[in-house]
C-alpha positions as CSV (number, residue, x, y, z in Angstrom):
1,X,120.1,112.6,91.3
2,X,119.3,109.1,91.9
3,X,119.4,108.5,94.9
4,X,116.3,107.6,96.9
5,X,114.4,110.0,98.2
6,X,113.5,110.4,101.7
7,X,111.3,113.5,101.7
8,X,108.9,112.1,99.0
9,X,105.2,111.9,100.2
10,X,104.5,109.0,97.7
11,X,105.1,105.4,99.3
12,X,108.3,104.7,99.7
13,X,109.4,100.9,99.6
14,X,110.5,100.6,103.3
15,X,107.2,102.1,104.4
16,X,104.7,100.0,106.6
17,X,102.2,98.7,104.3
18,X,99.3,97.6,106.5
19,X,98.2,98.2,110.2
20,X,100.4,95.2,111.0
21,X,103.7,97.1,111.1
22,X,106.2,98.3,113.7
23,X,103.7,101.5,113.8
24,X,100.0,100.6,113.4
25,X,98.0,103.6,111.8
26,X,95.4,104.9,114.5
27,X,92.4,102.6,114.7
28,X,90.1,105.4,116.0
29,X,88.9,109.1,115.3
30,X,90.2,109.7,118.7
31,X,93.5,108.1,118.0
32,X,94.1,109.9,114.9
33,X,96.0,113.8,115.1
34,X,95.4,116.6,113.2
35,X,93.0,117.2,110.5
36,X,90.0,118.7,113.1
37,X,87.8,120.1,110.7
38,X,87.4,116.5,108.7
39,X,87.5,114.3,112.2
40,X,84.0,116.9,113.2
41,X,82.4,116.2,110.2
42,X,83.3,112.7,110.2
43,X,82.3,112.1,113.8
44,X,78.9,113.6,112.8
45,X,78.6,111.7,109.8
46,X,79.4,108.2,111.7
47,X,77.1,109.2,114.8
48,X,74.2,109.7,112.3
49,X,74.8,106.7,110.2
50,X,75.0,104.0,113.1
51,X,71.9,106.0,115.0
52,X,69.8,105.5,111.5
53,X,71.5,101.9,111.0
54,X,72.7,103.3,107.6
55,X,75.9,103.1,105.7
56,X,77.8,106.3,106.0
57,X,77.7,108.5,102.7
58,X,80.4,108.4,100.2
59,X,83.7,109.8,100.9
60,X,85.9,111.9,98.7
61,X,88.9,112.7,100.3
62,X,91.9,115.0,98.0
63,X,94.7,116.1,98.8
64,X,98.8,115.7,98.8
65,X,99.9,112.2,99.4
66,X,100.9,111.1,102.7
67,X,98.2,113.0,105.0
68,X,96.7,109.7,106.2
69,X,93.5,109.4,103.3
70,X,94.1,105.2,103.4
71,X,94.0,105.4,107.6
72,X,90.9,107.7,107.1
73,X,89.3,104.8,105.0
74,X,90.5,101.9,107.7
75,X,89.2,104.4,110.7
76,X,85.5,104.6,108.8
77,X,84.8,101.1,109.3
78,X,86.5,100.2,112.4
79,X,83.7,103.5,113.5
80,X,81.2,101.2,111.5
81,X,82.2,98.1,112.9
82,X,82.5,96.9,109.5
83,X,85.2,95.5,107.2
84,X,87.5,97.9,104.8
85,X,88.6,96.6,100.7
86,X,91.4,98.4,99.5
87,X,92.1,99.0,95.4
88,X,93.4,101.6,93.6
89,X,92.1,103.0,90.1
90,X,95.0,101.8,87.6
91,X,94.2,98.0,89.1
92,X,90.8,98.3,87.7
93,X,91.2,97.8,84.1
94,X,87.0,96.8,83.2
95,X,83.8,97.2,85.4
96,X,83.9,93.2,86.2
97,X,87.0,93.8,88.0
98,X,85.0,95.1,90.5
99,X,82.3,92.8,90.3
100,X,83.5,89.9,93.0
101,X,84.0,93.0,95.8
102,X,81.2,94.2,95.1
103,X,78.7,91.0,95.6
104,X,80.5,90.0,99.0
105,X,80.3,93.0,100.8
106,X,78.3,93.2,103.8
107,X,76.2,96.4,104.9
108,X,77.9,99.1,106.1
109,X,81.7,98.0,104.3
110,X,83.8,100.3,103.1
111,X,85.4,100.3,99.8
112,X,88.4,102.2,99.1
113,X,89.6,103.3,96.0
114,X,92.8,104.6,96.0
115,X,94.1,107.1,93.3
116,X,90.5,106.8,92.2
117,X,91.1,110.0,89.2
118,X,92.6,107.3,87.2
119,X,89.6,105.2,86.8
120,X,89.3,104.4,82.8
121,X,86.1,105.5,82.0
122,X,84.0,102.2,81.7
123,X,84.9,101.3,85.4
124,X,83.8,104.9,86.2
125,X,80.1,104.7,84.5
126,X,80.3,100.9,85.8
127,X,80.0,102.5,89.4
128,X,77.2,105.0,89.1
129,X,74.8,103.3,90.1
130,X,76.6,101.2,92.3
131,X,77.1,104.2,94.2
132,X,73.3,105.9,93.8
133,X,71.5,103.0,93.9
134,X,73.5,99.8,95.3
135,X,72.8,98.0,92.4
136,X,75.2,96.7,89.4
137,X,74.3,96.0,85.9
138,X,76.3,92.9,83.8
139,X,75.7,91.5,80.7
140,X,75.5,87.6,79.9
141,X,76.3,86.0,76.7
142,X,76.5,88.5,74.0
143,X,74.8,89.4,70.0
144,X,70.9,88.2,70.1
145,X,71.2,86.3,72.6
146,X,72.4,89.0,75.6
147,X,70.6,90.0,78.0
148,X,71.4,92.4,81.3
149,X,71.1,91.1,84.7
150,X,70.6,93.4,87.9
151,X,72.3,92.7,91.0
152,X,71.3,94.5,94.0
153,X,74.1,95.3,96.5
154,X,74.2,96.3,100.3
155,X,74.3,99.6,101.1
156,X,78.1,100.5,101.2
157,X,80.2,103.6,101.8
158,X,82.9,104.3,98.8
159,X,85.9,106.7,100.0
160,X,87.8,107.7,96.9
161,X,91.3,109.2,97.4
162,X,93.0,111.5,94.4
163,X,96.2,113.6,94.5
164,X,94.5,115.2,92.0
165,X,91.3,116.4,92.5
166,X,91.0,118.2,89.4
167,X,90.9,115.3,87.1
168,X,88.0,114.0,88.7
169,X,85.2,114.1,86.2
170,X,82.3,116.3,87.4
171,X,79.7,113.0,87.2
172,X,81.8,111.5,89.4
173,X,82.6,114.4,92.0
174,X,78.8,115.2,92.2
175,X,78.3,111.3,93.2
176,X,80.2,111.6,96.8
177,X,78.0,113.5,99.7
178,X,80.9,114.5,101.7
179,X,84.5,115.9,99.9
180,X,87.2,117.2,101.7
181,X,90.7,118.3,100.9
182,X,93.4,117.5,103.6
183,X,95.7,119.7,104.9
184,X,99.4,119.7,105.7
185,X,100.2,119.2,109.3
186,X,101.9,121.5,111.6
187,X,105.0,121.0,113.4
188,X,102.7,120.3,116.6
189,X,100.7,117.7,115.7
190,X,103.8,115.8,113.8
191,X,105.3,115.9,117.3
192,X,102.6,114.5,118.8
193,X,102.5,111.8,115.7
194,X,106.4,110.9,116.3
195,X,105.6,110.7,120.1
196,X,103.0,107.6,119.8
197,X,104.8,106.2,117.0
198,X,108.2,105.6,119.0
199,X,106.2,104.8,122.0
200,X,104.9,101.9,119.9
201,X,108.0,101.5,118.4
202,X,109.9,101.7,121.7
203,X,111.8,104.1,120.5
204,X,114.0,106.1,123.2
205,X,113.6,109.6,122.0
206,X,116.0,111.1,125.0
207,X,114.6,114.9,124.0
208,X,112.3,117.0,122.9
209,X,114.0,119.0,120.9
210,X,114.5,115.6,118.7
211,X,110.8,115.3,118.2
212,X,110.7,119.3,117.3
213,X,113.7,118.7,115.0
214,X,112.2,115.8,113.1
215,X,108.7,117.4,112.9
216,X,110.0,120.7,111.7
217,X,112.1,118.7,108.7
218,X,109.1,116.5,107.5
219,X,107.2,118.9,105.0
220,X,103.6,118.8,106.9
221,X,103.5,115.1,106.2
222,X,102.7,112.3,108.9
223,X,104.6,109.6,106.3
224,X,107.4,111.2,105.7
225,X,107.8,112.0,109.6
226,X,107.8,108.5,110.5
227,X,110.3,107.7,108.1
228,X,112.6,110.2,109.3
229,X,111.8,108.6,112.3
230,X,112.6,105.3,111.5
231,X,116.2,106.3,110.0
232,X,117.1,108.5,112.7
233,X,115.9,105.3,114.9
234,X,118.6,103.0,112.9
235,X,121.2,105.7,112.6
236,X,121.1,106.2,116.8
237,X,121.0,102.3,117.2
238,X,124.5,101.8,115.6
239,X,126.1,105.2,116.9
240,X,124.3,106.3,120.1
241,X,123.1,103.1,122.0
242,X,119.5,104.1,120.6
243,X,119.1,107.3,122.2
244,X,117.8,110.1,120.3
245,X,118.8,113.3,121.3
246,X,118.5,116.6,119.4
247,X,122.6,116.0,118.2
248,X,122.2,112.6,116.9
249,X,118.6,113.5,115.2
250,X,120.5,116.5,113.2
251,X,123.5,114.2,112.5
252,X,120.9,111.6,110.9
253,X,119.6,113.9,109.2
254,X,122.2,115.6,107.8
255,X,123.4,112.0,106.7
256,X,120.2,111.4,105.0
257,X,120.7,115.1,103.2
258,X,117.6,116.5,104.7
259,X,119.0,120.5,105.6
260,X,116.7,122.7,108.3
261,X,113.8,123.3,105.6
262,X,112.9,119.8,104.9
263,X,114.9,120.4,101.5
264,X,116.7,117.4,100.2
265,X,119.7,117.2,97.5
266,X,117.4,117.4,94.7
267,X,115.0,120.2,95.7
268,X,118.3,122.4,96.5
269,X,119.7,121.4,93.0
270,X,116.7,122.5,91.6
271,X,117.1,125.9,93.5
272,X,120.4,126.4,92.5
273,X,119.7,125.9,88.7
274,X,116.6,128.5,88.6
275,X,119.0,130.7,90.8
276,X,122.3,130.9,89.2
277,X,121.8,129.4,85.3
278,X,119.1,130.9,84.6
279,X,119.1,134.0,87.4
280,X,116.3,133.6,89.6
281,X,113.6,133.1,86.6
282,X,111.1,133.2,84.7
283,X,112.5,129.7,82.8
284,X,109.8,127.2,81.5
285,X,109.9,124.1,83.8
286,X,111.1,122.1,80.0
287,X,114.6,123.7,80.2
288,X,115.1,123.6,84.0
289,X,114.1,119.7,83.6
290,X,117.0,119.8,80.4
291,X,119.7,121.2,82.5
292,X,119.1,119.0,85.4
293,X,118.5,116.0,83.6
294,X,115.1,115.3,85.4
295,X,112.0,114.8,84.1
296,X,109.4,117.8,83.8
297,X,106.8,115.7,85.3
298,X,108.4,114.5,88.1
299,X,109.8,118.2,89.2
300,X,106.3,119.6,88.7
301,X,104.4,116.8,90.5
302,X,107.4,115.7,93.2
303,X,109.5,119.1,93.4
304,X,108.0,121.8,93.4
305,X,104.3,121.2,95.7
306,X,106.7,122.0,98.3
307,X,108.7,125.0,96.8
308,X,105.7,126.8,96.5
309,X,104.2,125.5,99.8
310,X,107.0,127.2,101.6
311,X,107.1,130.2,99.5
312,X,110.4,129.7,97.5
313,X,109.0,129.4,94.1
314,X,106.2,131.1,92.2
315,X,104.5,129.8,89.1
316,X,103.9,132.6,86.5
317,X,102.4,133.2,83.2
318,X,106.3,133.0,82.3
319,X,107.5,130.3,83.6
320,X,108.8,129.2,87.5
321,X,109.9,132.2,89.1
322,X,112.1,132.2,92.6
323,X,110.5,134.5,95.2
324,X,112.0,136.8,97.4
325,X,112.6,134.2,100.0
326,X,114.3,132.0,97.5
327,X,116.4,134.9,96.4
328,X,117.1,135.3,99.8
329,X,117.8,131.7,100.1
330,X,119.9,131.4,97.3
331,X,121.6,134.6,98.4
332,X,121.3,136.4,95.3
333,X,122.4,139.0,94.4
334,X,125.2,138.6,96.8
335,X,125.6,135.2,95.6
336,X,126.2,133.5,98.6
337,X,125.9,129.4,98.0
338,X,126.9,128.3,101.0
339,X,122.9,126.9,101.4
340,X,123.0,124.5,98.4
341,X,126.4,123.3,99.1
């Protein structure tokens, strides 16, 4: 069980980590696929912010990772014509941390605050009304002698981005004037993803049955789809002259351990233990985590989003549950294994 995964949303160490990579995230609403709903109401958003010469309103943006929330951010203020700062809410430890952003950002910039649920509390109340009224409250020396000074600030936008949009505190949620959840992607728009990317790339993908192939395997999610795309790139480099067909794509990606579903080795060990230890369920995640060796939190946060997602597990008042897909999967009751093999 420990070997990398290739399937997880969450950034993965060979991942691009700026605009500056092999492929650039989209620069432009136009550029950037899928997600229509959210593109509309940003492009009214940013149409009525530059007409009024205002910053755009505050952004909350939730969802799984990996469905483009940081390019969202960078595509804001290149529409703005502004510049984009990037943090993330464990790197804010006090309210001061935030202090030298703040004071040197021009009208119109966009902040970004990535993970922005785990905010300790002081840095949250800290940017109230930073966010309501551009202005920023710190306090010199300290006892009798303290006083408060007030530091106006340009109008800004702040996009906050959260797997986890439930642990946002209500103050907080009521604070951003637009919130939307993204969606996973569907296997058309991910081909229409991998197709720029290798163009950028100059990646030969000979077929396009190799884009359908890759698309269909990367769980709705733009990052994992370029990194598929990126091993299957290195795996037809060494055996295939660099052409991707259909064969060699499938024979990457069986390498990588990536079957037909977008399953990897660990989700199908986690299917095999709810289907043959303990019989298809109900088990409490805490004893499927014992018997695999994994931790609970991982499988809950990492595993099963896309169980559920696909309709092989269910989540009930008595624990996880295999649906009749996964039964069907797992080939229970004829307890056929040949899939998790």
């Amino acid at each position: 069980m420990s070997r990398e995964r290739i399937v997880t949303a969450e950034q993965h160490p060979s991942d691009p980590t700026d605009s500056s990579g092999p492929a650039p995230r989209p620069r432009t609403l136009e550029q950037f696929v899928g997600q229509p709903q959210l593109r509309e109401r940003l492009s009214i958003a940013l149409s009525a912010a530059k007409a009024r010469g205002d910053s755009m309103e505050h952004l909350l943006l939730h969802g799984p990772p990996g469905l483009g929330k940081t390019t969202i951010a960078h595509i804001v203020a290149e529409e703005m014509g502004t510049q984009a700062y990037v943090t993330s809410g464990p790197a804010l430890t006090k309210g001061a941390d935030l202090v030298g952003t703040l004071t040197r950002m021009q009208p119109g910039d966009v902040l970004f605050i990535d993970e922005i649920h785990r905010l300790p509390a002081a840095v949250e109340e800290y940017i109230y009304p930073a966010m309501e009224d551009f202005k920023i409250d710190f306090t010199l020396d300290g006892g009798m002698h303290a006083r408060v000074v007030t530091y106006q600030l340009k109008p800004f936008t702040l996009i906050g981005a959260t797997t986890r949009a439930g642990l946002l505190t209500a103050a907080l949620r009521s604070r951003f004037g637009i919130a939307h959840r993204l969606d996973f992607y569907d296997p058309n728009d991910l081909t229409l993803i991998l197709e720029r990317a290798a163009l950028r790339m100059g990646i030969n993908l000979g077929q396009e049955a190799a884009r359908v192939l890759m698309s269909q395997r990367s769980r709705g999610t733009p990052r994992i789809c370029l990194r598929l795309l990126r091993r299957v790139r290195d795996f037809a480099d060494v055996r295939a002259s660099g052409t991707i067909t259909a064969d060699i794509a499938a024979e990457a990606l069986r390498l990588e351990g990536v079957d037909e579903l977008g399953l990897d080795t660990l989700d199908r060990a986690y299917l095999r233990v709810l289907a043959d230890t303990y019989e298809g369920g109900p088990v409490g995640l805490e004893a499927i985590a014992a018997t695999l060796g994994e931790d609970a939190g991982t499988l809950e946060d990492v595993v099963e989003p896309y169980l559920l997602q696909i309709g092989l597990l269910a989540r009930t008042r008595q624990g996880r549950q295999l649906t009749a897909a996964g039964n069907t999967l797992a080939g229970r009751p004829q307890t056929d294994k040949r899939l998790f093999e």
